[in-house]
KOLROZA-92347 format. One record per residue (C-alpha): x, y, z negated; residue number from 1; residue in three letters. Coordinates in Angstrom, 2 decimals. Layout:
{node {X,Y,Z},NUM,"Ala"}
...
***
This chain:
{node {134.49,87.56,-166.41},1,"Unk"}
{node {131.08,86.18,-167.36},2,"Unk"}
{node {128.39,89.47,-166.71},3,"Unk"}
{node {125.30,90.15,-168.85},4,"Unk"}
{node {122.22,89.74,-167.96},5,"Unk"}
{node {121.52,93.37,-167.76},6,"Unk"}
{node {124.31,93.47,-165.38},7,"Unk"}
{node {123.33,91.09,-163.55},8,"Unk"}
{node {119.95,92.63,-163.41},9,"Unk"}
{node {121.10,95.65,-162.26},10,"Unk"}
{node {123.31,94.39,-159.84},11,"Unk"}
{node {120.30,92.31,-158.49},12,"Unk"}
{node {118.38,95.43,-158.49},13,"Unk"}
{node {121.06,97.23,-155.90},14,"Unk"}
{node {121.64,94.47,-154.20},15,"Unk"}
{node {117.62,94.79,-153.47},16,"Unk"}
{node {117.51,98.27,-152.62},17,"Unk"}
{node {120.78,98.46,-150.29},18,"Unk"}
{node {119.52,95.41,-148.82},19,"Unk"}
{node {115.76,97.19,-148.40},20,"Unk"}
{node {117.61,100.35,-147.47},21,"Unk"}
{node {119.14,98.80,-144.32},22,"Unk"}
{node {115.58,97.01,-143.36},23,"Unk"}
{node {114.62,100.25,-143.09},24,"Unk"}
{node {117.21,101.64,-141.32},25,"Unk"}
{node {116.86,99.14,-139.19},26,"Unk"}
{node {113.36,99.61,-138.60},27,"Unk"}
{node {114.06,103.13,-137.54},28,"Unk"}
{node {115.93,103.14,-135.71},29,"Unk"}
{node {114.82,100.78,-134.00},30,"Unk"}
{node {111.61,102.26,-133.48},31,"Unk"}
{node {113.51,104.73,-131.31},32,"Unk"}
{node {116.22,102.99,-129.94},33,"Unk"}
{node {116.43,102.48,-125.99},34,"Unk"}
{node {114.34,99.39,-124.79},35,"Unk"}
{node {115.78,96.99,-122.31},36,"Unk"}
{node {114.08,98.54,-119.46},37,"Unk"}
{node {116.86,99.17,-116.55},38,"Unk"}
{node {114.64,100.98,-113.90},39,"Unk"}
{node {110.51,102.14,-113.88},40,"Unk"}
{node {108.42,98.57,-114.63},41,"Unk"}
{node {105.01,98.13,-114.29},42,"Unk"}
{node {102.99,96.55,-117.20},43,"Unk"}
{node {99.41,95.96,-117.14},44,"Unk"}
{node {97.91,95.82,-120.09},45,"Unk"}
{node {94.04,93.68,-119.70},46,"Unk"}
{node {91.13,94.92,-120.48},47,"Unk"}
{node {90.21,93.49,-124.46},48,"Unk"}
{node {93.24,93.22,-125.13},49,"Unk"}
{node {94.95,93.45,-128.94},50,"Unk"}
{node {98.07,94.71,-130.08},51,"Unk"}
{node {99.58,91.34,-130.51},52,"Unk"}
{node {98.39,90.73,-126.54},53,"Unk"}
{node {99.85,93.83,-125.57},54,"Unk"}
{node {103.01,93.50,-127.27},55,"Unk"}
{node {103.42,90.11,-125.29},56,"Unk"}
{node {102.41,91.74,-122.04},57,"Unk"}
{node {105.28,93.88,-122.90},58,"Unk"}
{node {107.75,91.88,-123.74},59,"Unk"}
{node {107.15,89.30,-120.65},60,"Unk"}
{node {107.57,92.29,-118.61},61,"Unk"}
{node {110.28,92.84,-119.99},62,"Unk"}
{node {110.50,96.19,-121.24},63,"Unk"}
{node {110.19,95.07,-124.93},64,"Unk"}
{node {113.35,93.14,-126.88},65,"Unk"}
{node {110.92,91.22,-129.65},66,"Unk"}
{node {106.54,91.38,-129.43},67,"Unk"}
{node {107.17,90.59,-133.20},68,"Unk"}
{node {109.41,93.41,-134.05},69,"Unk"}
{node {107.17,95.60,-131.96},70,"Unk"}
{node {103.97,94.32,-134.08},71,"Unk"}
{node {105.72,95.24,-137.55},72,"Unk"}
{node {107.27,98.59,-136.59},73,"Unk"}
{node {103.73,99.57,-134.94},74,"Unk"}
{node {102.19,99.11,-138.10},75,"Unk"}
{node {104.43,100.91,-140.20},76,"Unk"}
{node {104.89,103.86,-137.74},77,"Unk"}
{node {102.39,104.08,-135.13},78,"Unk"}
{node {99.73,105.37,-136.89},79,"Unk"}
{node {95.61,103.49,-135.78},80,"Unk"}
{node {95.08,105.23,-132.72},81,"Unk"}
{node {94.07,102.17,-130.35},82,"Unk"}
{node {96.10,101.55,-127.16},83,"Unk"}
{node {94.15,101.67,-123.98},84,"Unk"}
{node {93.98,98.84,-121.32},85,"Unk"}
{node {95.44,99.72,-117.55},86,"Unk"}
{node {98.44,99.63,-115.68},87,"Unk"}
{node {101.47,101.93,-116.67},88,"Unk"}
{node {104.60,102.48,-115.26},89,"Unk"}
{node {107.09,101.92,-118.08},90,"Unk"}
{node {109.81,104.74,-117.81},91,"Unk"}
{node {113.68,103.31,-117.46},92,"Unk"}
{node {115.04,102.48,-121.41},93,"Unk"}
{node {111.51,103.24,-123.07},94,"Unk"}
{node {111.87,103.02,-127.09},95,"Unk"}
{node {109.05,100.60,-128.53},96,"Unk"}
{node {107.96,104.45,-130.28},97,"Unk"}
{node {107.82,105.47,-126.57},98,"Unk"}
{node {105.74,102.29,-125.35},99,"Unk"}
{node {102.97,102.69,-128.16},100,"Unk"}
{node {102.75,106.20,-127.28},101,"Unk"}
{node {102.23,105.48,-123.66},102,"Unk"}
{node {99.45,102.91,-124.25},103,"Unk"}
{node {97.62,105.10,-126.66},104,"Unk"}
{node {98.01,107.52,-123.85},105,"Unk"}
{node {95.88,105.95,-121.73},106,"Unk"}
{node {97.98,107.50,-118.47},107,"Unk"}
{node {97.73,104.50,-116.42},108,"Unk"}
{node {99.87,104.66,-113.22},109,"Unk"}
{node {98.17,106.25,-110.26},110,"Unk"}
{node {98.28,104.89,-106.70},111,"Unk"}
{node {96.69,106.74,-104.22},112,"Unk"}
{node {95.78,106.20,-100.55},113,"Unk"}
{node {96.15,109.71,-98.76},114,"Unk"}
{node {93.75,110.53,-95.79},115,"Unk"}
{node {95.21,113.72,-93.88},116,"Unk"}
{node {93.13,115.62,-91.97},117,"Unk"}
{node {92.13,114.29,-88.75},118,"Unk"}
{node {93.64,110.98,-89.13},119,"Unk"}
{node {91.54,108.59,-86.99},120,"Unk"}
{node {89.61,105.41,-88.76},121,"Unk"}
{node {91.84,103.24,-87.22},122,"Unk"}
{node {94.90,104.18,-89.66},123,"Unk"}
{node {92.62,105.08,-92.37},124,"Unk"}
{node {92.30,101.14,-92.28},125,"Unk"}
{node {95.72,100.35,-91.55},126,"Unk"}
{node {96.68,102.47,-94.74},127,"Unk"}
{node {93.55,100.67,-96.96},128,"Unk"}
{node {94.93,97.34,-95.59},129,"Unk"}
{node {98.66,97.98,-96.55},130,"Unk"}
{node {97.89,99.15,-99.76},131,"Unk"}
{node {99.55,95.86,-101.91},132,"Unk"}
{node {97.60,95.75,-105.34},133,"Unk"}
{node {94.08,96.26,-103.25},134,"Unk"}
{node {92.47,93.35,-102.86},135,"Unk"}
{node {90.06,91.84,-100.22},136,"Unk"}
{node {89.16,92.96,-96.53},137,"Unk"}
{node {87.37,95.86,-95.03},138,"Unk"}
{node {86.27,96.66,-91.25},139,"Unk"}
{node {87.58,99.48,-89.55},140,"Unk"}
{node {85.10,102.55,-91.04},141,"Unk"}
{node {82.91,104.53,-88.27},142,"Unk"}
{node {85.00,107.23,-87.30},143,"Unk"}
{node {84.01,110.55,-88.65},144,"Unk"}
{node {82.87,109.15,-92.17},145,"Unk"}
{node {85.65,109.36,-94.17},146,"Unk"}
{node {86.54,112.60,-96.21},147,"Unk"}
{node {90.75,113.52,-95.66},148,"Unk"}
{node {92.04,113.29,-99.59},149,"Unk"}
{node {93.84,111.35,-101.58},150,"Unk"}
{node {92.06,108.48,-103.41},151,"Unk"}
{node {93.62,107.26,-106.59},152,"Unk"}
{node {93.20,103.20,-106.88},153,"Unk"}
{node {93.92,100.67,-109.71},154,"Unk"}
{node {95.63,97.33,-109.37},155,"Unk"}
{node {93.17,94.53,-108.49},156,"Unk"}
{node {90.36,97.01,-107.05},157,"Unk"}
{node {88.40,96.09,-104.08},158,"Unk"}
{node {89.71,97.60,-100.54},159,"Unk"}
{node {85.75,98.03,-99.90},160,"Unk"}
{node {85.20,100.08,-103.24},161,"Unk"}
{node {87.95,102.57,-102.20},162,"Unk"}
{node {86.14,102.83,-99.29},163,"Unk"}
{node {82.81,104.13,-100.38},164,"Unk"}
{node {84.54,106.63,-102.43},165,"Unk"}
{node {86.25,107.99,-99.48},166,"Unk"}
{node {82.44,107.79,-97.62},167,"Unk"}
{node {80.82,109.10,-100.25},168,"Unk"}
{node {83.28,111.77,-100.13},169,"Unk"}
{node {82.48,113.03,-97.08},170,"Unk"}
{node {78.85,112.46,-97.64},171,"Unk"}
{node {78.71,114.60,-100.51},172,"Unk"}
{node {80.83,117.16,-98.58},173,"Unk"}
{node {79.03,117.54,-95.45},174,"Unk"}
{node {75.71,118.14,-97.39},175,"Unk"}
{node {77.21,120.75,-98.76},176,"Unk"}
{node {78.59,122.68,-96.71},177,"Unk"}
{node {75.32,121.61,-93.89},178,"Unk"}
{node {73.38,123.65,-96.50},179,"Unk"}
{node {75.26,126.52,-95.56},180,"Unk"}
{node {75.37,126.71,-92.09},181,"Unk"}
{node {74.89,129.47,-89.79},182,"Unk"}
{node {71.44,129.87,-87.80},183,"Unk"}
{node {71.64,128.99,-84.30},184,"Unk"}
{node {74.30,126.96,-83.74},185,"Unk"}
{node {74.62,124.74,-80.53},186,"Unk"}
{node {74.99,121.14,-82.74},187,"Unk"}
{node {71.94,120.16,-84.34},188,"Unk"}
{node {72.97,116.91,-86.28},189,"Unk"}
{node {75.31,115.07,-87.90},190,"Unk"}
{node {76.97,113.30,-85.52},191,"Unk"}
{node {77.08,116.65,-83.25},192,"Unk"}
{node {78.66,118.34,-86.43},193,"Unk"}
{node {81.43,115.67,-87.29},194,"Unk"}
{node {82.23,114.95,-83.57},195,"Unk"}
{node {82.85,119.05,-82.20},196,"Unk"}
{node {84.19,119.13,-85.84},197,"Unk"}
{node {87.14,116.60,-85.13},198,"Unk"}
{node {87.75,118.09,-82.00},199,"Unk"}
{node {88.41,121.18,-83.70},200,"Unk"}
{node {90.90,119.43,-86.08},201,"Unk"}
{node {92.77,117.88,-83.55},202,"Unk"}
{node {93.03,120.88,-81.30},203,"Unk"}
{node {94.53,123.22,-83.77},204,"Unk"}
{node {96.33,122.85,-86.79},205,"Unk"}
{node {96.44,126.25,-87.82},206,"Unk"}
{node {94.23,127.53,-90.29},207,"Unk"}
{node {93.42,130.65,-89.08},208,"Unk"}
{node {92.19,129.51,-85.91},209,"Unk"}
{node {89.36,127.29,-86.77},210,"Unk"}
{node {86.71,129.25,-86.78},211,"Unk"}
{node {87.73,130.99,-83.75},212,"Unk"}
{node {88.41,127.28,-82.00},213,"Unk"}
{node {85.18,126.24,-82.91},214,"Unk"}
{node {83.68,129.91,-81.66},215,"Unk"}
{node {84.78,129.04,-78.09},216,"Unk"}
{node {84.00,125.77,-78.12},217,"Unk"}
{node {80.63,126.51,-79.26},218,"Unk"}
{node {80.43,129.09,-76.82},219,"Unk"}
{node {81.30,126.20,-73.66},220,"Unk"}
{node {78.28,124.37,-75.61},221,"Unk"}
{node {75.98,126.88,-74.86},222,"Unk"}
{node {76.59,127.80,-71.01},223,"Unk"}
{node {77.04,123.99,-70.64},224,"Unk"}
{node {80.94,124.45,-69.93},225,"Unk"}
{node {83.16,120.90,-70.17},226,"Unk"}
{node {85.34,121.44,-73.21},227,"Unk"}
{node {88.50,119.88,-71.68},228,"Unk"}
{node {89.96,119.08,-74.73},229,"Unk"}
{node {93.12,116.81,-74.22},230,"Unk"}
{node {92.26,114.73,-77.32},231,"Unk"}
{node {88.81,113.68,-76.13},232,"Unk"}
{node {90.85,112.43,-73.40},233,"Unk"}
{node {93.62,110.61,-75.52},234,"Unk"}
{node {91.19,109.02,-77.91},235,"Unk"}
{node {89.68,105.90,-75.86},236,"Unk"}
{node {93.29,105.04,-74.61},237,"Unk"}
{node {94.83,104.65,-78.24},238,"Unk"}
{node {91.80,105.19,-80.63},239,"Unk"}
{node {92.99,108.69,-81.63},240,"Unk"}
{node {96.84,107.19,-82.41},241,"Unk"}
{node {99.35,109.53,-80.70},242,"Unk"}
{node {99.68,108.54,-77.10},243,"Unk"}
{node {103.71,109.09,-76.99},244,"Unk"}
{node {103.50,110.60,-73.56},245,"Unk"}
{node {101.59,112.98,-70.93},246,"Unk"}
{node {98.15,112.37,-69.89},247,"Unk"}
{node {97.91,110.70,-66.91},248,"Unk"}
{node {95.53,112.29,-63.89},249,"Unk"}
{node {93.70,108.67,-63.97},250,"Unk"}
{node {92.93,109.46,-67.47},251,"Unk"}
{node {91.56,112.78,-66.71},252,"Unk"}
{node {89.36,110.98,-64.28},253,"Unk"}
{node {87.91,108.75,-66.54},254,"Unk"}
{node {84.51,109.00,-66.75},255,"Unk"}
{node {84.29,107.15,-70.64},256,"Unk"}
{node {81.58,108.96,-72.73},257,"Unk"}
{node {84.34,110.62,-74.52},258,"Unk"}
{node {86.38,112.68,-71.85},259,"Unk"}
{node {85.36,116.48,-71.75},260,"Unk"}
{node {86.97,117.07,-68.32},261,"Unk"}
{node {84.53,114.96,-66.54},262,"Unk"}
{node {81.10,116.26,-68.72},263,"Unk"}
{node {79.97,118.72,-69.93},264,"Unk"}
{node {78.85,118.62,-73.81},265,"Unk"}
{node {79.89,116.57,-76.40},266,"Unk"}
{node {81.66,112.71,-76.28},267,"Unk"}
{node {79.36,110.22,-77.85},268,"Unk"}
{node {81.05,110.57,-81.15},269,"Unk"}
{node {83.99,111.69,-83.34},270,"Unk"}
{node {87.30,111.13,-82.08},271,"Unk"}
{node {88.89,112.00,-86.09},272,"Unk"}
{node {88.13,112.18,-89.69},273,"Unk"}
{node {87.95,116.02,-89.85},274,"Unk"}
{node {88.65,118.02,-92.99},275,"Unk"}
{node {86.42,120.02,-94.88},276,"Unk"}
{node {88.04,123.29,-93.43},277,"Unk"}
{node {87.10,122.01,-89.29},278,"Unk"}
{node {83.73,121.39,-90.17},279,"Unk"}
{node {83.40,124.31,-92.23},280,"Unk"}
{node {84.43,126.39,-88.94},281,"Unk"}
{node {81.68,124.19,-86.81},282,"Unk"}
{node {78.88,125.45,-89.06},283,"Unk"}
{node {80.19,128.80,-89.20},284,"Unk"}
{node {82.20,129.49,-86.01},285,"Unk"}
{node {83.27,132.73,-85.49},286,"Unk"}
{node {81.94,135.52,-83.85},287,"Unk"}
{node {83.41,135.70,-80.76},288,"Unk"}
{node {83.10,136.07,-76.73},289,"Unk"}
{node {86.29,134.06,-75.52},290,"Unk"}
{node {85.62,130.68,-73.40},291,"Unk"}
{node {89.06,130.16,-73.23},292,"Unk"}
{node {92.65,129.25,-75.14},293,"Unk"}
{node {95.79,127.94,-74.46},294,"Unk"}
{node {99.42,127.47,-76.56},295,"Unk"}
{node {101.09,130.74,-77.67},296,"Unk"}
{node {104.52,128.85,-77.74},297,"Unk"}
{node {104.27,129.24,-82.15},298,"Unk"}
{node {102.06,126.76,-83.14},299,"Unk"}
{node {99.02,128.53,-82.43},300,"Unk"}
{node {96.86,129.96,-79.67},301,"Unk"}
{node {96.72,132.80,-77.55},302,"Unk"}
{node {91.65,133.26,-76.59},303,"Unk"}
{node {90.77,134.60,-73.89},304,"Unk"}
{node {87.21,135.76,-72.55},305,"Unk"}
{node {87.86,135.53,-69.04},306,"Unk"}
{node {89.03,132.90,-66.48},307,"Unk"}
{node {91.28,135.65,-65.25},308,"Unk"}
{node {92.73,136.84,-68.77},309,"Unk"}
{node {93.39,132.61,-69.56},310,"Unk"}
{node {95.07,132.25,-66.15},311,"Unk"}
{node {97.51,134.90,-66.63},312,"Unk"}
{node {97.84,133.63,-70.50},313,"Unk"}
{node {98.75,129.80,-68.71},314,"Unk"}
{node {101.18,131.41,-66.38},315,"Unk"}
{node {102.97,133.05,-69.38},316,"Unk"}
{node {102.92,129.81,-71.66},317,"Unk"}
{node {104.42,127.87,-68.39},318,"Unk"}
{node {107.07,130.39,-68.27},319,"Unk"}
{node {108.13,129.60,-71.93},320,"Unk"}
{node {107.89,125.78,-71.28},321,"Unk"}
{node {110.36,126.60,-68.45},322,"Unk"}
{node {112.44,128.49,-70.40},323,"Unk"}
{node {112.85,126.15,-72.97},324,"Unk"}
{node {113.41,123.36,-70.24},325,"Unk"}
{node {109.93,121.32,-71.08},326,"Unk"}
{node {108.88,121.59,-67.29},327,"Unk"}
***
């Protein structure tokens, strides 16, 4: 049966529109249909780049199916907000709707290096050197410079620009809080602050005792008693890394600069990074009389003001070692 040309016309004309109709089905769905993506990817995106660049960058990485499927739904869909150069971390089965989003987004992944408190330079630079996207070398930072935080990074930064930030950190920190320090204390610069500071830090690790801590030792400091702190003792042996074991008594003879059973004042410098919280307690110790402290058996510390009082606190914290089968 031979068809008119209106017929055929109209046929034409469905044949168009169901054919048009599944494009743009297909589009759409598309648009937010699961990406090949089996597990987190990283994509980095450089900086000038276009859409067409990006959409290659995303489909090398393979998070993307087709750059030139991405290109056309983008521009039907995705609206002119520009995408953002960085480095993202491309979520497991992210749609191509999902991926524009995300680069418009400009949340670029964040790697951080983490500095806890009184962590000693010598990590602080095994951590920096570790980190994989970092690039370049740094030296092993003065101890006592270096603020205890977490420092967010990008991929291809320099090890030495992370660096300064955590210096200039610490910098801006102990200005601060140097501005607000009590009158008369018994350290008088810098270098007395940030060492008696990370003695402080390593000597306690509860919060509540800082201040006290520092109150005794600052106390010792001004009737020219040794501090005999343990980790002034530890820290020329391993550089402030855990020592594993007791101290040994030829250790506690040492005469080093740094070990506070055989002088009296400070070491010759810090033996930590402290936090903002020990050094904080160093310019405002508290207001106390006790020379003396030992282990209270939970973490924290049992002051005393007199030799007598801290002999009979000893005896009792040997009798819980004992107890517990430590000695």
């Amino acid at each position: 049966m031979k068809l008119s040309p209106k017929r055929l016309l109209l046929l034409g004309v469905a044949a168009g529109m169901l054919i048009g109709l599944a494009v743009g089905i297909w589009l759409l769905t598309g648009w937010s249909a699961a990406g090949p993506a089996k597990q987190p990817t990283p994509v980095v995106i450089a900086e000038g780049s276009s859409m067409s660049a990006a959409a290659n960058s995303l489909e090398k990485a393979g998070v993307l199916a087709s750059a030139d499927a991405f290109l056309l739904r983008a521009r039907l869909f995705g609206g002119d907000k520009p995408i953002r150069a960085g480095e993202y971390e491309v979520p497991a089965g992210s749609s191509p709707s999902d991926l524009l989003e995300l680069l418009q987004s400009g949340k670029t992944l964040q790697r951080f290096v983490t500095v806890p408190e009184g962590m000693p330079s010598i990590m602080v630079h095994e951590r920096l050197m570790r980190a994989p996207v970092l690039t370049g070398n740094v030296p092993v930072p003065e101890e006592g410079s270096i603020l205890p935080d977490s420092y967010s990074y990008q991929r291809g930064e320099s090890r030495a620009a992370v660096l300064n930030r955590m210096q200039d950190a610490m910098n801006k920190e102990f200005n601060a809080l140097w501005a607000k320090r009590k009158p008369g204390l018994p350290v008088s610069n810098r270098n007395e602050v940030m060492t008696l500071a990370s003695i402080v830090e390593k000597e306690t690790g509860k919060a509540s005792e800082r201040r006290t801590v520092a109150g005794v030792y600052s106390n010792r400091l001004r009737v020219g008693m040794p501090l005999q702190a343990d980790p002034t003792v530890i820290y020329p042996v391993t550089k402030g890394k855990p020592l594993g074991r007791r101290i040994l008594r030829s250790e506690l003879n040492t005469n080093n600069g740094y070990n506070t059973y055989r002088m009296a004042g400070l070491p010759i410098g810090p033996i930590a990074n402290p936090g903002r919280e020990s050094i904080a307690a160093v310019l405002d110790p508290a207001d106390t009389k006790a020379l003396y402290f030992v282990a209270d058996g939970t973490g924290g510390h049992v002051f005393a003001n007199t030799l007598a009082e801290h002999n009979a606190n000893v005896s009792k914290w040997y009798a819980l070692r004992r107890a517990k089968g430590e000695m």
